[in-house]
N, C-alpha and C positions, 0 to 999 in steps of 0.2 A: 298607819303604823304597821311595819313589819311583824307576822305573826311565827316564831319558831318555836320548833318542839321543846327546848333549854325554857320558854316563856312556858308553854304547859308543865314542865316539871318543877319550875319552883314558886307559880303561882301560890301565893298563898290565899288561903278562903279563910274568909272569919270564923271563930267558935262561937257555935251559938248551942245552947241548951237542946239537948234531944237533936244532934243534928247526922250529920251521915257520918259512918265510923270513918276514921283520917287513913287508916292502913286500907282498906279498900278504895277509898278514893285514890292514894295514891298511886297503888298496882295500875289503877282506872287510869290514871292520869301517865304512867309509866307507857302504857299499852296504845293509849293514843298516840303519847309524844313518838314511838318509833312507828306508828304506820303513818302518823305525821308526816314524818322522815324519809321513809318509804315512798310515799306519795309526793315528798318536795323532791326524792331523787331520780322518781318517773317522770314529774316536771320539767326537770332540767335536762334529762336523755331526751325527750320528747323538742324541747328547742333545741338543745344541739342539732337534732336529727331536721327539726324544723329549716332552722339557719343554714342546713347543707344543701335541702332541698330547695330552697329557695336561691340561693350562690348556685348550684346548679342547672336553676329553670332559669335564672339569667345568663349564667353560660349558653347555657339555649338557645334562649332568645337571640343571646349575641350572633351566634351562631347560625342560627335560622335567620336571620336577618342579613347577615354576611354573605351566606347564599343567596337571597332572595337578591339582596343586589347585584351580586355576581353571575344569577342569572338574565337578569335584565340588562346587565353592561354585554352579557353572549348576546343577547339576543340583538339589540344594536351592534354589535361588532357585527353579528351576521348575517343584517339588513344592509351595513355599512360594504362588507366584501360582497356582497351580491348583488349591487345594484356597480362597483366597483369592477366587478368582471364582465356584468352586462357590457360597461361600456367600453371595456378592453376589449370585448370579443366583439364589439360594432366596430371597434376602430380596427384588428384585425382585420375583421373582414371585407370594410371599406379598401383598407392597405390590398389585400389582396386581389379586389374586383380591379380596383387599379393598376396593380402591376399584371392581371392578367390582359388585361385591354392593350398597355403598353407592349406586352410580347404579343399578341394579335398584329397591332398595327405594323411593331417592326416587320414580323413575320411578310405584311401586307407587304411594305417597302422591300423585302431582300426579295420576294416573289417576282415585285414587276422590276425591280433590278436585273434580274436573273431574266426573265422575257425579254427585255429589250438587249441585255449580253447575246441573248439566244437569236434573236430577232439580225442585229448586227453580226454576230457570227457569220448566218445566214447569209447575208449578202456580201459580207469577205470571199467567202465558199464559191457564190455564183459568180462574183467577179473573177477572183482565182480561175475557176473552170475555162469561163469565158476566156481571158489573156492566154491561159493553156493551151488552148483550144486553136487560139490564133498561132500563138508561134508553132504548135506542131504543124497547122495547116501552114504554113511559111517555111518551114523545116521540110515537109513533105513535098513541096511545089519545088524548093532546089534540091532536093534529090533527085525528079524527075527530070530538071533540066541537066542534069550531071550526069544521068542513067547510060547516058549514050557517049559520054566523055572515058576514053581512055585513060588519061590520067588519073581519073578517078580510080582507076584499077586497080592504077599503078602504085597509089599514096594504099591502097589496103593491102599489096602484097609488102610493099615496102612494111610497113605496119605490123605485118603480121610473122615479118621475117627477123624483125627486131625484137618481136616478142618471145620468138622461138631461142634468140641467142641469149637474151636473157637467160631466158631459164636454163639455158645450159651450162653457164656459167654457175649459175645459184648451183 
């Protein structure tokens, strides 16, 4: 049974002979019922205040728990991207040890391409010299037989008199 201060002020007490004066009992009973009152309405601030704190320390909880998992989903994300870049930067580097080998090798190939261009140059060169060599020695051999031909003389004055009228004209 519910006990309220309204139940302390209109209990009634039996009369009994010789018993406590009713007008101070009442004051008595007046004085109870409001610190009664008093006391049911510290009660009731006291859970209000209860019930906030409590909706609160579950906001909390929720809250701290929220994080807690949200730091544990970071922290697998950042197991997940590091073990993720590890092997980007293997495959990088693979890719790269690769493509560096392939520009090596070309390089190998345009080198001895280039020797052997150089190589063959070379013997165009010597050949060249050589065939030169012969027709001026051929070149040279009739002009010594010509040395002593008049004619020959004659084809360079002529030669040389056509050149003159040229340019006189010009």
């Amino acid at each position: 049974m519910a006990f309220l201060p309204k139940d302390i002020i209109k209990h009634q007490f039996s009369k009994a002979l010789r018993g406590y004066d009713p007008i101070e009992v009442e004051a008595y009973l007046e004085v109870l019922a409001e610190k009664f009152t008093d006391i049911m309405d510290e009660n009731r601030s006291l859970r209000e205040k209860n019930e906030t704190y409590e909706t609160n320390f579950k906001e909390f909880e929720a809250v701290r728990n929220q994080f807690r998992n949200q730091q544990v989903n970071a922290q697998k994300d950042m197991k997940t991207l590091r073990v993720k870049a590890e092997k980007e930067a293997k495959i990088i580097l693979m890719d790269a040890k690769l493509k560096a080998e392939n520009i090596v090798n070309s390089a190998y190939k345009d080198m001895s391409k280039l020797r052997q261009e150089i190589d063959e140059l070379k013997q165009l060169k010597s050949s060249f010299i050589v065939r030169f060599r012969t027709i001026l020695r051929q070149q040279l051999d009739t002009l010594e037989l010509y040395a002593g031909d008049t004619r020959l003389e004659r084809m360079a004055n002529n030669s040389q008199s056509y050149n003159n009228m040229k340019n006189e004209e010009e």
